[in-house]
ROSE-4610 file (N, C-alpha, C; in Angstrom, 1 decimal, always signed):
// ROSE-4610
residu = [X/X/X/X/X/X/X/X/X/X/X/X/X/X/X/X/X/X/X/X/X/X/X/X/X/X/X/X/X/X/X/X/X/X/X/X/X/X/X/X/X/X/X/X/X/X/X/X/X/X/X/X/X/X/X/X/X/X/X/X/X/X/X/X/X/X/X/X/X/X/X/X/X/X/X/X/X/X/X/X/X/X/X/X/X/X/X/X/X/X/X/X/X/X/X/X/X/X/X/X/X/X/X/X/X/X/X/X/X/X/X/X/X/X/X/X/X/X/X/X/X/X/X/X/X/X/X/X/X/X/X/X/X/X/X/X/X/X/X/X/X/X/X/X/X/X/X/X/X/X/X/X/X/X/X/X/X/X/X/X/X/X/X/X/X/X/X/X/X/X/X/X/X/X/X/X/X/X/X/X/X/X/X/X/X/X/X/X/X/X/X/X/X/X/X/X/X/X/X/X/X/X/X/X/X/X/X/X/X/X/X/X/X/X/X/X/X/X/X/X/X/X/X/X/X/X/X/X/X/X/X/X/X/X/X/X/X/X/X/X/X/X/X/X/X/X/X/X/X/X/X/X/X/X/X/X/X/X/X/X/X/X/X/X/X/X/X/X/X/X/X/X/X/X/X/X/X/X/X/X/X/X/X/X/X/X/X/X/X/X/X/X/X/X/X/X/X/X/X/X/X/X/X/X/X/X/X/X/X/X/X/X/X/X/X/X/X/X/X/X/X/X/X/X/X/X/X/X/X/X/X/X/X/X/X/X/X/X/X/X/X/X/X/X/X/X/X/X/X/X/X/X/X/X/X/X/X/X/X/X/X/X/X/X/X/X/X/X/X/X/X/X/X/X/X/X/X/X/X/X/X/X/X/X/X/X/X/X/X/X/X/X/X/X/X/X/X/X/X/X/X/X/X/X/X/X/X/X/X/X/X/X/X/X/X/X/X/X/X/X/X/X/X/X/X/X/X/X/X/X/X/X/X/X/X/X/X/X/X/X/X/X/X/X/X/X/X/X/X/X/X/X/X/X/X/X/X/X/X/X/X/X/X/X/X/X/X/X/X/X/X/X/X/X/X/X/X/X/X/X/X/X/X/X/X/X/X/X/X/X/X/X/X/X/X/X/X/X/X/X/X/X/X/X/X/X/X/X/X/X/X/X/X/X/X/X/X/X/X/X/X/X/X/X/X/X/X/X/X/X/X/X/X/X/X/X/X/X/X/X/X/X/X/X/X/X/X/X/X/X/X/X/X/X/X/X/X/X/X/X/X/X/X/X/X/X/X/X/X/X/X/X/X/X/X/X/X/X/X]
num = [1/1/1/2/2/2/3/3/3/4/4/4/5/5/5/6/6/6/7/7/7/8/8/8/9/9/9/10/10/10/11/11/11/12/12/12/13/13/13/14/14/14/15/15/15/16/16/16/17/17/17/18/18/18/19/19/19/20/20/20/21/21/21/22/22/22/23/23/23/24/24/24/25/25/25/26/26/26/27/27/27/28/28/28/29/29/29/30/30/30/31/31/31/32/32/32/33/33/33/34/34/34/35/35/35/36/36/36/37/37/37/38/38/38/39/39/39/40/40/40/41/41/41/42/42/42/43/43/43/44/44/44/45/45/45/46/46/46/47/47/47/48/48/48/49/49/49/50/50/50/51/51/51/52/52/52/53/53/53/54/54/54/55/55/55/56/56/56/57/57/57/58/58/58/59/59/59/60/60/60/61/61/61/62/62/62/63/63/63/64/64/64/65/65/65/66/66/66/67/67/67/68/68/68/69/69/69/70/70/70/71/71/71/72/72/72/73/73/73/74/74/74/75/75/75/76/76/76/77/77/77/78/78/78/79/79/79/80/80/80/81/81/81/82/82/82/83/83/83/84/84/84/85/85/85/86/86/86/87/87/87/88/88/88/89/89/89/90/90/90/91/91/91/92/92/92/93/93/93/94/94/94/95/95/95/96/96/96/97/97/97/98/98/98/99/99/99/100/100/100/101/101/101/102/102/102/103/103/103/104/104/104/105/105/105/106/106/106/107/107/107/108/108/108/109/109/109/110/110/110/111/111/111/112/112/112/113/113/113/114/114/114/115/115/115/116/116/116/117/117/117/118/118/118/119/119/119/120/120/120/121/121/121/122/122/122/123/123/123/124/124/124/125/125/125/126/126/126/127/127/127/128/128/128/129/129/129/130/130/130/131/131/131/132/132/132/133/133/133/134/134/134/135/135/135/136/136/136/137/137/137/138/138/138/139/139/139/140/140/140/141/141/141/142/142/142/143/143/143/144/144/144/145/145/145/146/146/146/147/147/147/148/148/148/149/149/149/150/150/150/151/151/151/152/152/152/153/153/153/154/154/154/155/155/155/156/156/156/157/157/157/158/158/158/159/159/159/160/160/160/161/161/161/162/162/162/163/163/163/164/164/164/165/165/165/166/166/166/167/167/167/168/168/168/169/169/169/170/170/170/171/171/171/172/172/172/173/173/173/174/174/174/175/175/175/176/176/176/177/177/177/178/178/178/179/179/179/180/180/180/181/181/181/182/182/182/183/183/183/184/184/184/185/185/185/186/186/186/187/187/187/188/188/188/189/189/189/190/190/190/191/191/191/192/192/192/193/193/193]
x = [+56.6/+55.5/+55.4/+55.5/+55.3/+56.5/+57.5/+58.8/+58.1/+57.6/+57.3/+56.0/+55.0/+54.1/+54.8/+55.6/+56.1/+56.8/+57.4/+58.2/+57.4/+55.7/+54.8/+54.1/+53.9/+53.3/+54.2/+55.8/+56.4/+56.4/+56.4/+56.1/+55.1/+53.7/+52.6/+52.8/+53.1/+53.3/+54.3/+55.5/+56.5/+55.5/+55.5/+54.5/+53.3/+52.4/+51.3/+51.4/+52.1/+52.1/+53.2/+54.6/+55.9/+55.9/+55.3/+56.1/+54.9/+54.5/+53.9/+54.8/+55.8/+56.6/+57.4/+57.4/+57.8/+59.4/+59.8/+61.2/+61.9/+61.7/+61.8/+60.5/+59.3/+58.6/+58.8/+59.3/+60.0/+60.5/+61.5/+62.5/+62.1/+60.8/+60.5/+58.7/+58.7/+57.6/+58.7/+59.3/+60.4/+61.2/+61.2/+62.1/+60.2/+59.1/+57.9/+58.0/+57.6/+57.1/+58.3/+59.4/+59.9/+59.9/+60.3/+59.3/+58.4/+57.2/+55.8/+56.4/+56.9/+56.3/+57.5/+59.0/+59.5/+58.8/+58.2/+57.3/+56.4/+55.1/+54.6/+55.0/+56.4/+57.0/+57.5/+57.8/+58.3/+56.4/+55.7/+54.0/+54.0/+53.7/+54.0/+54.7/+55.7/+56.8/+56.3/+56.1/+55.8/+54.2/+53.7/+51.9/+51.7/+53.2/+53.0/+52.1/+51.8/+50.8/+51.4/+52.0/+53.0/+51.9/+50.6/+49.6/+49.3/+49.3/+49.8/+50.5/+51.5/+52.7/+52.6/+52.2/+52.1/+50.7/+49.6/+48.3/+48.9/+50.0/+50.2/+51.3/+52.0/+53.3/+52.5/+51.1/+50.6/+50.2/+49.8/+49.7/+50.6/+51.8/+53.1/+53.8/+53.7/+54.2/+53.1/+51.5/+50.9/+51.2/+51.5/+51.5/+52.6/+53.8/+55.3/+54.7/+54.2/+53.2/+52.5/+51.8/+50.7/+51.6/+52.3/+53.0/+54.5/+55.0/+55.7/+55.2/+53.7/+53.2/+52.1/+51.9/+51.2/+52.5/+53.8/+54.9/+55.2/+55.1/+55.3/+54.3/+53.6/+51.9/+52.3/+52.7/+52.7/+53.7/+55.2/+56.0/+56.0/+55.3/+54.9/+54.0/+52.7/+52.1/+52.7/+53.9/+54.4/+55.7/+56.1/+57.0/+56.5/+54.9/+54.6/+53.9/+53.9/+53.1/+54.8/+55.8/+56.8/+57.5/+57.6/+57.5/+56.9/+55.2/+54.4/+54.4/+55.1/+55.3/+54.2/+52.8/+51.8/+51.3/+50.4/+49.9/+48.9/+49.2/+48.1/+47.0/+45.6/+45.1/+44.4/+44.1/+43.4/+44.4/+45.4/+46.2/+47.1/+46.8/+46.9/+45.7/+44.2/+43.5/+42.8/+43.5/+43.3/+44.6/+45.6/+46.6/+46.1/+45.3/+44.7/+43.8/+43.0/+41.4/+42.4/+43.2/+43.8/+44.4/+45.4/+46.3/+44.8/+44.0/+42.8/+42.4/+41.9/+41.3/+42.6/+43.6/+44.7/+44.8/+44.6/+45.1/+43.8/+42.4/+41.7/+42.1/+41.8/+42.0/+42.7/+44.1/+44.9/+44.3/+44.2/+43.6/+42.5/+41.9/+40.8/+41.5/+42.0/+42.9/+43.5/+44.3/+45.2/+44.3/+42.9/+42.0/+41.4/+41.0/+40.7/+41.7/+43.2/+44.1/+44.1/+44.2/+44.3/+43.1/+42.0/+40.9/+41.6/+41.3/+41.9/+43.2/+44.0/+45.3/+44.8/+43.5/+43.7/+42.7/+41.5/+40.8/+41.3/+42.8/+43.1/+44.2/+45.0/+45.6/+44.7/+43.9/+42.3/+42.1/+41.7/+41.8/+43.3/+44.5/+45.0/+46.4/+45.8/+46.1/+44.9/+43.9/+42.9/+42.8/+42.8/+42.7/+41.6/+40.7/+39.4/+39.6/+40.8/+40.9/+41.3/+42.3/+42.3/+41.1/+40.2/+38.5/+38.1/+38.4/+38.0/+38.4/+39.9/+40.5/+40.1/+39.8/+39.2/+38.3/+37.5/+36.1/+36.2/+37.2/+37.1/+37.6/+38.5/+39.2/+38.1/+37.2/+36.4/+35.7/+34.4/+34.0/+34.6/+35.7/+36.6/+36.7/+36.6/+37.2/+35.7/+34.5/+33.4/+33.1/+33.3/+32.9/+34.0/+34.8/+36.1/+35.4/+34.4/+33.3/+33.1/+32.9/+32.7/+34.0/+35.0/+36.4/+36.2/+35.8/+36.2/+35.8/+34.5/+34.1/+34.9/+35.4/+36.4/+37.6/+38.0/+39.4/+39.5/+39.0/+38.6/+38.8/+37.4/+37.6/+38.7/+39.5/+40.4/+41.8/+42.1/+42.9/+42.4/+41.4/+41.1/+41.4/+41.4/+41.7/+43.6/+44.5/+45.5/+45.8/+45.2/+45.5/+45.3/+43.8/+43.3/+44.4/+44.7/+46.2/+47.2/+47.6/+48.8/+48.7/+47.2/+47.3/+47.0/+46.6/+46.4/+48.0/+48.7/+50.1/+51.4/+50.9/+51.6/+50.7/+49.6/+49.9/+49.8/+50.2/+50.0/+51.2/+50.9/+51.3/+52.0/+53.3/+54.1/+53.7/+53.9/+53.9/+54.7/+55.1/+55.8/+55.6/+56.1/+55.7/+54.5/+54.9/+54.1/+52.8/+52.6/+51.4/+50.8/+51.1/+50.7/+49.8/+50.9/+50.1/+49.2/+49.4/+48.0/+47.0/+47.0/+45.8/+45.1/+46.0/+45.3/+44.8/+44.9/+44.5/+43.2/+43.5/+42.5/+40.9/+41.4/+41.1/+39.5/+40.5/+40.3/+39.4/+39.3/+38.8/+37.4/+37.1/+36.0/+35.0/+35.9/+34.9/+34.3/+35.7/+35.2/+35.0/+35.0/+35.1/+36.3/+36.4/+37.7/+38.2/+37.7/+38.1/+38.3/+38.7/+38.9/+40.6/+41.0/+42.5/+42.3]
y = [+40.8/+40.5/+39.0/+38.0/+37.0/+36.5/+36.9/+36.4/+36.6/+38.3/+38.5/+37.6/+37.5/+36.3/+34.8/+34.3/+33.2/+33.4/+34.2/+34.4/+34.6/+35.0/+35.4/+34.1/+33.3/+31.6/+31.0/+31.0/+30.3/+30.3/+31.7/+31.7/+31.2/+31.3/+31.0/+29.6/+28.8/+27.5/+27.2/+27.7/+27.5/+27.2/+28.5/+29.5/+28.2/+28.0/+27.2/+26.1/+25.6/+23.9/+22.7/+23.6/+22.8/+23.2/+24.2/+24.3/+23.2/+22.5/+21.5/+20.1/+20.4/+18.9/+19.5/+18.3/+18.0/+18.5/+19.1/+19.5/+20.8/+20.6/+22.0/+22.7/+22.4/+23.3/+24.7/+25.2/+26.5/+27.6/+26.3/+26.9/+27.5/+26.6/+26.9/+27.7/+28.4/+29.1/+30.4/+30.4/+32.0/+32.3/+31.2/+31.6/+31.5/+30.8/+31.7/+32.8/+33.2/+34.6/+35.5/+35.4/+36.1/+36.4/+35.4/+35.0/+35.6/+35.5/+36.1/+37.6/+38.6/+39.7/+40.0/+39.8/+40.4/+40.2/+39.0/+38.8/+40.1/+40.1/+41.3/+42.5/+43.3/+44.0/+44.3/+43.6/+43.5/+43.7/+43.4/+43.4/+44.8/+45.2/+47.0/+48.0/+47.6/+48.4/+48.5/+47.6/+47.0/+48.5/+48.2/+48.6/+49.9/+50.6/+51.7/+52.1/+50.7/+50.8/+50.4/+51.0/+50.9/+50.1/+50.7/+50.1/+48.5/+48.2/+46.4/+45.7/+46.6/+45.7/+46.3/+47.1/+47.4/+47.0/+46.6/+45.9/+44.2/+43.7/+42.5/+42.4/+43.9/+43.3/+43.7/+44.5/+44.7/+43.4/+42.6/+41.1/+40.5/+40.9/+40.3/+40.8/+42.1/+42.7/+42.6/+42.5/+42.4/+41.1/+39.9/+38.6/+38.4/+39.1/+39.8/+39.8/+41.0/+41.8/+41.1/+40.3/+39.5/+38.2/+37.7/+36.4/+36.9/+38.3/+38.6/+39.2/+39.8/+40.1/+39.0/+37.6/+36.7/+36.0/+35.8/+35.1/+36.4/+37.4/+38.4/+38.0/+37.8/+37.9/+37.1/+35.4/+34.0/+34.2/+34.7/+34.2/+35.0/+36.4/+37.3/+36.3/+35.5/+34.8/+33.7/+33.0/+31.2/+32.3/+33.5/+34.0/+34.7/+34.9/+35.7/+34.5/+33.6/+32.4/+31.5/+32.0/+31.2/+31.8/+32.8/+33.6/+33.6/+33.5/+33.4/+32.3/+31.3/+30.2/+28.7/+29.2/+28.6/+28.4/+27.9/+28.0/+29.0/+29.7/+30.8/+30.4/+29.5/+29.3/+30.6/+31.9/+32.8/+33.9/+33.9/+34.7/+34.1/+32.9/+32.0/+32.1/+32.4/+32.4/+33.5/+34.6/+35.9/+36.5/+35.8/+36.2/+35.3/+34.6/+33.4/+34.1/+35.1/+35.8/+37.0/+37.4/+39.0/+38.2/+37.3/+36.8/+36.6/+35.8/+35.5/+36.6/+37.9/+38.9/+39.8/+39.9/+40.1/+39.7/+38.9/+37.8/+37.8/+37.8/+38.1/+39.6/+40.6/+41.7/+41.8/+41.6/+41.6/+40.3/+39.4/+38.7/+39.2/+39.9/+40.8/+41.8/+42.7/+43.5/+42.7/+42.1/+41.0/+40.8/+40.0/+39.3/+40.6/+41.9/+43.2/+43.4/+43.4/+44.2/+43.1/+41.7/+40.5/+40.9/+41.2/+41.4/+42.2/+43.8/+44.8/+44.6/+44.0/+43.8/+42.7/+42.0/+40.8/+41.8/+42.9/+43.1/+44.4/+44.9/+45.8/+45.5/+44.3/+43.3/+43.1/+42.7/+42.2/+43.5/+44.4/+45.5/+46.1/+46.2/+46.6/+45.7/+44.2/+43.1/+43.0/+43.0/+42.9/+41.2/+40.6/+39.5/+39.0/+38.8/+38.4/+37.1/+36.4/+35.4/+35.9/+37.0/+37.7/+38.4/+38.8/+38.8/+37.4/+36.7/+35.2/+35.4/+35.0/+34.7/+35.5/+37.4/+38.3/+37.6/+37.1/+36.7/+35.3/+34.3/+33.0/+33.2/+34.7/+35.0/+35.5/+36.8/+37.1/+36.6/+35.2/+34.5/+33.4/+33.0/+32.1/+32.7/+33.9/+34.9/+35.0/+34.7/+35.3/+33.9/+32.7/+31.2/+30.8/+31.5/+31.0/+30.3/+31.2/+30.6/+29.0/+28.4/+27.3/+26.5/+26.3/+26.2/+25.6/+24.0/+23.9/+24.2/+25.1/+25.5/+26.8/+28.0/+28.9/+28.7/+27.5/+27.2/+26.9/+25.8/+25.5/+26.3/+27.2/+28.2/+29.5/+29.4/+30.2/+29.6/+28.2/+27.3/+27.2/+27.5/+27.3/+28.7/+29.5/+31.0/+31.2/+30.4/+30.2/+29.8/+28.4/+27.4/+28.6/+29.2/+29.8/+31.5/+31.2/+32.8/+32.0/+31.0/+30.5/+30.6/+29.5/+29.9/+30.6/+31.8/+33.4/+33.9/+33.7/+34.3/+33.7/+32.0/+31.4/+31.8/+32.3/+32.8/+33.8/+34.6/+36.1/+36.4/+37.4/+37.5/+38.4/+38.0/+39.3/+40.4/+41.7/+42.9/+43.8/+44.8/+45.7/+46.9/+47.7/+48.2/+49.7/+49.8/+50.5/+50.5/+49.3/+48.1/+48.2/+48.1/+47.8/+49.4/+50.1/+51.5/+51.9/+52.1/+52.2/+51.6/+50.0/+49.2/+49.6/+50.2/+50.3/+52.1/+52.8/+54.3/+54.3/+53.2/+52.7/+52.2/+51.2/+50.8/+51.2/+52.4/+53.3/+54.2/+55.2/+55.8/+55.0/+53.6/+52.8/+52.8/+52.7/+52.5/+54.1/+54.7/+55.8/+57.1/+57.7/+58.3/+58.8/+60.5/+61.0/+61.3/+61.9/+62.8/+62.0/+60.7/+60.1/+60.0/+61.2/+61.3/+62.3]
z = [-38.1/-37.3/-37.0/-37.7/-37.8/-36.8/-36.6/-35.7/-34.5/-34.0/-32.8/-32.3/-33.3/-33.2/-33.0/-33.0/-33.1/-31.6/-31.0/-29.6/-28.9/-29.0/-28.3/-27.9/-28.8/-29.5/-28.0/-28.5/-27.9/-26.7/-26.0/-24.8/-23.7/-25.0/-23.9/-23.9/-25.0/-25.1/-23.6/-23.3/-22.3/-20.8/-21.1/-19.7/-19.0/-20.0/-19.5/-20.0/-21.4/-21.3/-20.6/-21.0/-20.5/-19.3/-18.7/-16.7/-16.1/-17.0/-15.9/-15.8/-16.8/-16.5/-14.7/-13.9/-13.2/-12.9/-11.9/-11.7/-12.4/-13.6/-14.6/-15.3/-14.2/-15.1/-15.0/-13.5/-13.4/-14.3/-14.6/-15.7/-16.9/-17.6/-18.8/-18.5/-17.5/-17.2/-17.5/-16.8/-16.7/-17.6/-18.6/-19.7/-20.4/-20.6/-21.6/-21.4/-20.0/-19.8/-20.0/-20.7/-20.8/-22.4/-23.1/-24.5/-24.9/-24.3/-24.6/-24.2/-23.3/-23.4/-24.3/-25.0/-26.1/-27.0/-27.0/-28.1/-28.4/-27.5/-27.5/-27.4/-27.0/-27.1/-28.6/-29.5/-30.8/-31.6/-31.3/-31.9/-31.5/-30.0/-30.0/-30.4/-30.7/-31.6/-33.0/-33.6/-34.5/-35.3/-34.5/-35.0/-34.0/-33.6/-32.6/-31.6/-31.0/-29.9/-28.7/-28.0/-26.6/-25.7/-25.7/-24.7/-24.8/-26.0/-25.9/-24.9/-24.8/-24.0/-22.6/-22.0/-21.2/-20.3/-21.2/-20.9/-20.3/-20.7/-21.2/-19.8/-19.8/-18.6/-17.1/-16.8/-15.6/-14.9/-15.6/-14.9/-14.3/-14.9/-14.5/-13.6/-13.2/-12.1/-10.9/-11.4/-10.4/-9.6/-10.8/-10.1/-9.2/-9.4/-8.4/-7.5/-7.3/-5.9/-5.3/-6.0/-5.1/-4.1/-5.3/-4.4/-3.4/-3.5/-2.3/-1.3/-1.6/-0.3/+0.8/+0.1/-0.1/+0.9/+0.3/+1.0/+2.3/+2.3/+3.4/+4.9/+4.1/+5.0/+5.9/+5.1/+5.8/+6.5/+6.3/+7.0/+8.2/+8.7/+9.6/+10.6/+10.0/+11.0/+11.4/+10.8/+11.0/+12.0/+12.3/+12.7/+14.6/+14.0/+15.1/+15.7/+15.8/+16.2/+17.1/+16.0/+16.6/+18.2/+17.9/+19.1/+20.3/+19.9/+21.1/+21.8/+21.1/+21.9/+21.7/+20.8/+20.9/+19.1/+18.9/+17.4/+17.6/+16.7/+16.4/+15.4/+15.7/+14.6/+14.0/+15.2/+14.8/+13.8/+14.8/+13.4/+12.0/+11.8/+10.4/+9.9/+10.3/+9.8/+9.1/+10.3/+9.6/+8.5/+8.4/+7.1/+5.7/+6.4/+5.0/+4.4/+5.4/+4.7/+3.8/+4.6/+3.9/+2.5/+2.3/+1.3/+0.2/+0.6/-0.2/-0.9/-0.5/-0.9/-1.5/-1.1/-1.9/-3.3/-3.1/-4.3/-5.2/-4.7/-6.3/-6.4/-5.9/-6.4/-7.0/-6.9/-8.0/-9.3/-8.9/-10.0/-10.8/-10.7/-10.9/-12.1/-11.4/-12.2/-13.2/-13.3/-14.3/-15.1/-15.1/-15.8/-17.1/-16.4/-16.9/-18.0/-17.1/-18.4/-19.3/-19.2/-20.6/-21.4/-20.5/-22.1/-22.6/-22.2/-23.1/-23.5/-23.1/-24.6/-25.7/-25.4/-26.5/-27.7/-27.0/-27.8/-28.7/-27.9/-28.9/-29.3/-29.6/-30.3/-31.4/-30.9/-32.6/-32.8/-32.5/-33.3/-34.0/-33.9/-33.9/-35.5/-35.1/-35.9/-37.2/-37.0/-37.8/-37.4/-36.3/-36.3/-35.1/-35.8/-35.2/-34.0/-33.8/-33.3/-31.5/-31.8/-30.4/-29.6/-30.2/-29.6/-29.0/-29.8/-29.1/-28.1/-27.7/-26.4/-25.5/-25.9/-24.9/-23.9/-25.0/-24.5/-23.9/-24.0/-23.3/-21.9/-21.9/-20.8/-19.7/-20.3/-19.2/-18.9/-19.7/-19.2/-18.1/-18.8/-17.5/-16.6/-16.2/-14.9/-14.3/-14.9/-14.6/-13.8/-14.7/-14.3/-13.6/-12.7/-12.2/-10.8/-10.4/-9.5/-9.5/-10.8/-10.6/-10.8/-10.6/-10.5/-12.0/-12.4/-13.9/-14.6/-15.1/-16.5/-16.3/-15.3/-15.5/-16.3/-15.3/-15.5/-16.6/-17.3/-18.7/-19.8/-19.7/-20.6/-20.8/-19.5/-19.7/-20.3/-20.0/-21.0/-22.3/-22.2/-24.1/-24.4/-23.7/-24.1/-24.4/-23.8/-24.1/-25.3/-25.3/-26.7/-28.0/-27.6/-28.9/-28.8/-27.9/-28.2/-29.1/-28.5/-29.5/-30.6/-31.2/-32.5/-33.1/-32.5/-32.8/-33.1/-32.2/-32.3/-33.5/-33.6/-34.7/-35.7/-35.9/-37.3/-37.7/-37.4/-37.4/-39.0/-39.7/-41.0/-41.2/-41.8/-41.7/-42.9/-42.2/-42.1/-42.2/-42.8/-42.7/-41.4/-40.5/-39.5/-40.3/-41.6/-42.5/-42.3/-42.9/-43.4/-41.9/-40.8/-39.6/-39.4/-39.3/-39.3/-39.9/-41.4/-42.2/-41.6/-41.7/-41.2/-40.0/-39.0/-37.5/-37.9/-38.6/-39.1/-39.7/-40.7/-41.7/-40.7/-40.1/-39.0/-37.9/-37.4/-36.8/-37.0/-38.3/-39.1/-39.3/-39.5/-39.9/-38.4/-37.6/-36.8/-35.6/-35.8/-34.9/-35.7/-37.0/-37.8/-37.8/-38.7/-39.0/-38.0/-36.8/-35.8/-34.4/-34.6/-33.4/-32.8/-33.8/-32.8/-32.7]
């Protein structure tokens, strides 16, 4: 466990602190996020909870989706404008409103699945520190309105995953199971499978 917490660590570290160096931050965003979800794929294996990684990879395909139909949109108005011979400010204006509304909705979505994988990671880990991040996430998504107390809080929701993910303690896939049964059992009674 503690490996796939360290690959998971390492990733978000890539993902959101090194792709801001200049020229290669690319590089080391696509090589995190690739990091982070073996990572969490090895934590799901691990504690037999598939829905982890699958909470964790819907962002990532959504964010696919959003930015090729987002680059689809634009290059249909910079295409149909080239054509007509003229500037279209009204149809740049109206692929800006759609891309816009496109793009929270899916961001919306994304924000949803990160809670629920971080708060059944903390359940599932026994580690109280993934509830944190849940909760720095939905408030930053809630305060995204005000651009920097969202933004903010949802960078501390990062930082405080990392060190959620560096220290995560190794486990046997055993030990994982019991715990999340054990778990389980405490909070929803006997008959909650």
């Amino acid at each position: 466990m503690k490996q796939a917490g360290l690959l998971a660590g390492v990733g978000l570290l890539c993902s959101y602190l090194l792709s801001m160096i200049p020229g290669a931050g690319w590089v080391f965003s696509l090589v995190g996020l690739v990091l982070f979800l073996v990572g969490v794929h090895k934590i799901s294996q691990l504690t037999n909870q598939r829905e982890i990684f699958n909470l964790f990879l819907l962002p990532v395909i959504l964010g696919f989706v959003g930015i090729t139909i987002a680059s689809i949109m634009v290059i249909g108005a910079v295409m149909r404008t080239m054509m007509t011979g003229g500037f279209g400010i009204a149809s740049l204006g109206v692929t800006t409103i759609l891309v816009m509304v496109v793009s929270v909705v899916l961001l919306i979505i994304s924000l949803i699945s990160y809670v629920k994988a971080y708060r059944l990671l903390a359940q599932v880990t026994n580690m109280n520190i993934f509830n944190t991040v849940a909760s720095l996430y939905k408030w930053g998504a809630i305060l995204l309105i005000v651009f920097g107390v969202g933004a903010i809080l949802m960078f501390a929701g990062v930082i405080v995953a990392m060190v959620g993910f560096f220290s995560m303690e190794e486990r046997s896939a055993s030990q994982w199971r019991v715990h999340r049964t054990v778990s389980c059992l405490q909070q929803h009674g006997p008959y909650a499978y």
